[in-house]
C-alpha positions as CSV (number, residue, x, y, z in Angstrom):
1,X,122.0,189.0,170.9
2,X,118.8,190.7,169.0
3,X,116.5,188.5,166.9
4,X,117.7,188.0,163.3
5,X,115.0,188.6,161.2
6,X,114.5,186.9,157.7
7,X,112.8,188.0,154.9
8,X,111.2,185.5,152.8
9,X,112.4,185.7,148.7
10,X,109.1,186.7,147.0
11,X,108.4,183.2,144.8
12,X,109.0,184.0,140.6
13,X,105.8,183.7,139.0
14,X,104.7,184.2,135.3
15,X,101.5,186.0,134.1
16,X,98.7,184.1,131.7
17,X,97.9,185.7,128.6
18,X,94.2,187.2,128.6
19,X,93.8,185.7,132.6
20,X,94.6,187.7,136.1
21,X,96.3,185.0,137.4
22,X,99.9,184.2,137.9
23,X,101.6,181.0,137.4
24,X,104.2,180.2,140.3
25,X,107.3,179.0,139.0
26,X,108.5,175.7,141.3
27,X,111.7,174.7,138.9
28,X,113.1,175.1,135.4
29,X,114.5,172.3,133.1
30,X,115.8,172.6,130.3
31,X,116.5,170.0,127.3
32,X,119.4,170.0,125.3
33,X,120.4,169.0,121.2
34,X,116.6,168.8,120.5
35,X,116.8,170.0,117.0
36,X,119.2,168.4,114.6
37,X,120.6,172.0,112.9
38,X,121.5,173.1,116.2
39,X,123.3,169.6,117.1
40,X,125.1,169.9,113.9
41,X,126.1,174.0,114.5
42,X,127.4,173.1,117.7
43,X,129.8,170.3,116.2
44,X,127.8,167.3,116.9
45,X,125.5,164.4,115.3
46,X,122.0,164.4,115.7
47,X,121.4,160.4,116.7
48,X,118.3,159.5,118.2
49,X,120.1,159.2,122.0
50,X,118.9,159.7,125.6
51,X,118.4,163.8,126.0
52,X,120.7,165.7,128.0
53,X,118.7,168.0,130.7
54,X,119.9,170.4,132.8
55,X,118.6,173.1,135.4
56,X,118.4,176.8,135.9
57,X,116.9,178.1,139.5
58,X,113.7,179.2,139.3
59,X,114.6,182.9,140.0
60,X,116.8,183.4,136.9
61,X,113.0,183.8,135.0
62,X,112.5,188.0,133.9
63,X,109.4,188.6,132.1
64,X,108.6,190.5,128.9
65,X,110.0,193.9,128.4
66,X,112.9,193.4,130.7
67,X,116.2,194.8,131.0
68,X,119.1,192.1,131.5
69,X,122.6,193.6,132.5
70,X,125.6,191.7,130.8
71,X,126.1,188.8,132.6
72,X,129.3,188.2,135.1
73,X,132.2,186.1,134.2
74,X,131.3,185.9,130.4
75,X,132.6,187.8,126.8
76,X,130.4,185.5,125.1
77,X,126.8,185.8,125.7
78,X,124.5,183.8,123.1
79,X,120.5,183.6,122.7
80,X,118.8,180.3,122.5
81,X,114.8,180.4,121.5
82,X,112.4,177.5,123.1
83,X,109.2,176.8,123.5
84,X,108.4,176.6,127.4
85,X,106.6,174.1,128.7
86,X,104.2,175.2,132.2
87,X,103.2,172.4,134.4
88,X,100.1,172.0,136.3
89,X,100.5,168.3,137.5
90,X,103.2,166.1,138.1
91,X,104.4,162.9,139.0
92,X,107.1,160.6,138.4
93,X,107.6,157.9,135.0
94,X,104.6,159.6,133.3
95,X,103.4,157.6,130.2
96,X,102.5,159.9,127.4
97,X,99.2,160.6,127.7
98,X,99.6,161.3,131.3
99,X,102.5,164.1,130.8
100,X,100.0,165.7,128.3
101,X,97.5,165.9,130.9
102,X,99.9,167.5,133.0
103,X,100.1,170.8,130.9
104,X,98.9,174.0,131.9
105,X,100.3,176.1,129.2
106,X,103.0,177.5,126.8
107,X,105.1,180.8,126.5
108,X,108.0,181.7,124.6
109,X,111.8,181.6,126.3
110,X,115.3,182.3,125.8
111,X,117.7,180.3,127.1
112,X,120.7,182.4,127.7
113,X,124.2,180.9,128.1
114,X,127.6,182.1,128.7
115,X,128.7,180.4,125.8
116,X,132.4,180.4,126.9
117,X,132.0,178.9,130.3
118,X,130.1,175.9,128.5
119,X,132.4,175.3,126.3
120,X,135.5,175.0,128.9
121,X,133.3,172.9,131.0
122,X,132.8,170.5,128.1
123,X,136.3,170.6,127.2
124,X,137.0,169.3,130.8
125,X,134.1,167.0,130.7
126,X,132.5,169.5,133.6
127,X,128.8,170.2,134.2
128,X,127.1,173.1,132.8
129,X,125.6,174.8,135.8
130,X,127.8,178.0,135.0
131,X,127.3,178.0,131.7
132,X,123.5,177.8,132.0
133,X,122.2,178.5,135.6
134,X,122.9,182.1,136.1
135,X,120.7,185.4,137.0
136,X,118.5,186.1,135.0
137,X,119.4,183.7,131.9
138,X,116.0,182.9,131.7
139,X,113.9,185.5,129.9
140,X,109.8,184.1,129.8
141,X,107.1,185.4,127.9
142,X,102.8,185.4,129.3
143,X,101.8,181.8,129.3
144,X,99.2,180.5,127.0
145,X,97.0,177.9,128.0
146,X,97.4,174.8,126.8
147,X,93.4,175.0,126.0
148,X,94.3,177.8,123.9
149,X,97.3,176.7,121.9
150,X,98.5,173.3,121.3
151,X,102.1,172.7,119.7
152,X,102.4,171.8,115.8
153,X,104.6,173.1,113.3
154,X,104.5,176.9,114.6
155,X,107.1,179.0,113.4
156,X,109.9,180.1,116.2
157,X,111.9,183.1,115.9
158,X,114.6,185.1,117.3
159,X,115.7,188.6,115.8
160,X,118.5,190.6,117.8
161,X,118.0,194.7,116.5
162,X,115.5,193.8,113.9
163,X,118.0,191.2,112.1
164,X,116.6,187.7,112.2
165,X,118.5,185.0,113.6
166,X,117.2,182.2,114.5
167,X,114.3,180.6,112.6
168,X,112.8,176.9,112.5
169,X,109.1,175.0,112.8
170,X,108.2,173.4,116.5
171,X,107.9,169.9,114.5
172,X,111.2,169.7,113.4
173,X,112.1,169.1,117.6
174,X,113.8,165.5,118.1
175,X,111.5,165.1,120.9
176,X,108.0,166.1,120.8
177,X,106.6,167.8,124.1
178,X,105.1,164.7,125.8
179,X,108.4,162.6,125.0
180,X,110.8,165.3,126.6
181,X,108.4,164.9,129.8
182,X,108.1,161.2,130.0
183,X,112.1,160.9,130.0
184,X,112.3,164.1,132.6
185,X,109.7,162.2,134.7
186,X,112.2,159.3,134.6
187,X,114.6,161.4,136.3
188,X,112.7,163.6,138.5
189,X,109.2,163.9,140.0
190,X,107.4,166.4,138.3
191,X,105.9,168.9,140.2
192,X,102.6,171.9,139.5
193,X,104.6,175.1,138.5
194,X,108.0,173.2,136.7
195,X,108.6,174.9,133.1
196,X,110.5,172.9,131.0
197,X,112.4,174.3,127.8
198,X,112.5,172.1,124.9
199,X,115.8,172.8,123.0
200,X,116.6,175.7,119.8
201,X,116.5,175.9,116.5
202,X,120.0,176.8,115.0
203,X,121.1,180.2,114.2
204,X,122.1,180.7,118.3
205,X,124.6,183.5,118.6
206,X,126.0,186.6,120.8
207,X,124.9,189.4,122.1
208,X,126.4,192.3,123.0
209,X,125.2,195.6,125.2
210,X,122.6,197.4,124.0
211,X,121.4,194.3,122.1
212,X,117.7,194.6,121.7
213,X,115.7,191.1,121.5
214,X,112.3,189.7,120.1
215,X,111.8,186.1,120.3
216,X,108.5,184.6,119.3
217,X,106.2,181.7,118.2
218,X,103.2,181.9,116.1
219,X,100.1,182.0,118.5
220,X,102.3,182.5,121.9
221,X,102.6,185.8,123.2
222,X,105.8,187.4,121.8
223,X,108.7,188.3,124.2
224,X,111.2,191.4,124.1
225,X,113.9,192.3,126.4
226,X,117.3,194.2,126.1
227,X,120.8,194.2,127.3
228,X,121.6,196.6,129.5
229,X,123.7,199.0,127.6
């Protein structure tokens, strides 16, 4: 029998605004019901309760100026604007100060979700991995360094073909940046190269082929991508 040969996926990485290096993406989080207009557009109450996470693989990132083909298995494709969080440290139950210190930087996201699939899997009190995990549903701008740019009450924005959508202020999130990573760190160990997005502003909503997408938050480099028409 010949020799099978493997070749190794090339690892996702992200580039740093204004800086020739790359970040290399290790996992992606994501936090859930962070903002109380988007907990109420999606039919629920925005209590003060422990955060729902869940997890996309780290290949579903696609940089700025990419072109997404409609996903598989959905009619019902929705944006979701976040700020991303980029790790340089870990570790595991993190007090606050310490998950500060583990920031490397900041960049602009979109989760996308098949909106359809989430909502059958909640109706049958299923996980979301379908709904959230799939290629390329992770759309990343150029990091910022966190010595650069520090999280306050910068606008966030999402216009699909010029038309605004989604719009909101990053201190209006239920949990701030450090207290999203101290409960992660409950749950996992953090590790250098994890990016984290922090939950949406309302206004989410579909899009459709041809659909041309600017996401962006004041002092982050902006992101832009398409679907495939």
């Amino acid at each position: 029998m010949s020799e099978l040969l493997f070749t190794a996926p090339r690892a996702p990485t992200l580039p740093i605004a204004d800086d020739s290096r790359h970040f290399p993406v290790h996992r992606i989080y994501c936090v859930g019901r962070n903002y109380a207009e988007h907990v109420r557009e999606m039919g629920g109450t925005p209590e003060r309760q422990r955060p729902v996470f869940f997890a996309k693989p780290a290949d579903a990132v696609v940089g700025d100026g990419a072109v997404i083909p409609y996903p598989l298995a959905t009619s019902d494709l929705h944006h979701e604007v976040e700020l991303v969080i980029a790790l340089g440290d870990g570790g595991a139950q993190l007090s606050a100060a310490q998950a500060r210190q583990c920031i490397a930087g900041y960049a602009v996201g979109v989760d996308l979700t098949r909106r359809d699939l989430q909502h059958q899997a909640k109706d049958a009190g299923q996980p979301w991995d379908t709904a959230k995990g799939f290629d390329r549903s992770a759309p990343i701008g150029a990091l910022r360094l966190a010595s650069q740019w520090t999280p306050q009450a910068q606008r966030i924005a999402l216009s699909v073909n010029d038309k605004l959508c989604q719009e909101g202020t990053l201190d209006l999130m239920i949990l701030d940046v450090a207290q999203i990573l101290v409960e992660l760190s409950e749950l996992f160990e953090l590790q250098p190269g994890d990016l984290i997005f922090t939950g949406t502003p309302h206004g989410v909503g579909p899009l459709q082929p041809g659909d041309q997408v600017s996401a962006q938050i004041d002092g982050l480099p902006p992101l832009r991508f398409a679907i495939a028409a």
